[in-house]
C-alpha angles and dihedrals in degrees: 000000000000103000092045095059083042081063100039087050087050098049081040086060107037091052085067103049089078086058113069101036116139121252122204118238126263096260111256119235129187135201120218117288127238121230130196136196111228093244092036126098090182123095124224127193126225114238101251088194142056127235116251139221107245107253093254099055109094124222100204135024119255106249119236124250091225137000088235128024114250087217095090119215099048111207121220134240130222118273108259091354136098123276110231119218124189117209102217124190087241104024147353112261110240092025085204133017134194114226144174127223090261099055129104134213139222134178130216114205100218093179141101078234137061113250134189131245117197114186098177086244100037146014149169147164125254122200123221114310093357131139131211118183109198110228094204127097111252098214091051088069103019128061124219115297147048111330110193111218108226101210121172089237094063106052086268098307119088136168120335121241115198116201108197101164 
């Protein structure tokens, strides 16, 4: 009889567990509040969302791999142009460039394969012989110093681009 109350006690119990369980809330939503002025009788509606930065705007520059290039005799690029760099089979030419924040940059596959440029901000493949100019501005995306260019022809390295303004 005692184990059969003890039983009884234990599926009592275990019947309520399922009771008293918590529920979360509905979630609450609100529409946007009017607001009037005392001596208004027009409404005006609070903004219920903040304004964003466009997808192509970086927030933050992209950080050099070194402060100087270790390819020694930088070549320059032209003032406000793009700096042309040619993808050899054996090496970039030049294997380093000087540039300016408002330079651009563009790539010549000089090569029977295609190859890949990364830029950190940008990239593409160029198929043999071909050339791709990037539109954009080095020094909106780079910092100051010595970027090196990762290309699928060069082990994952590539030329140097130092921005120095």
């Amino acid at each position: 009889m005692k184990r059969l109350a003890a039983v009884a006690l234990l599926l009592t119990g275990l019947a309520a567990c399922g009771k008293d369980e918590p529920k979360l809330a509905d979630p609450v939503t609100t529409a946007p509040q009017a607001i009037t002025a005392p001596n208004d009788s027009t409404p005006t509606t609070t903004p219920t969302t903040t304004p964003t930065t466009s997808p192509t705007t970086p927030t933050t520059l992209i950080e050099p791999d070194a402060s100087t290039p270790a390819a020694s005799g930088c070549g320059n690029a032209p003032e406000g142009g793009a700096a042309q760099i040619t993808l050899n089979p054996d090496v970039p030419s030049p294997r380093c460039v000087i540039v300016h924040s408002e330079n651009q940059l563009t790539f010549v596959n000089n090569t029977a394969a295609p190859q890949t440029v990364d830029l950190g901000y940008d990239h593409a493949t160029l198929q043999p012989h071909e050339t791709h100019a990037f539109p954009e501005h080095v020094g909106d995306y780079w910092a100051r110093g010595v970027h090196r260019v990762n290309t699928s022809l060069y082990a994952g390295s590539g030329p140097e681009v130092w921005l120095q303004g």
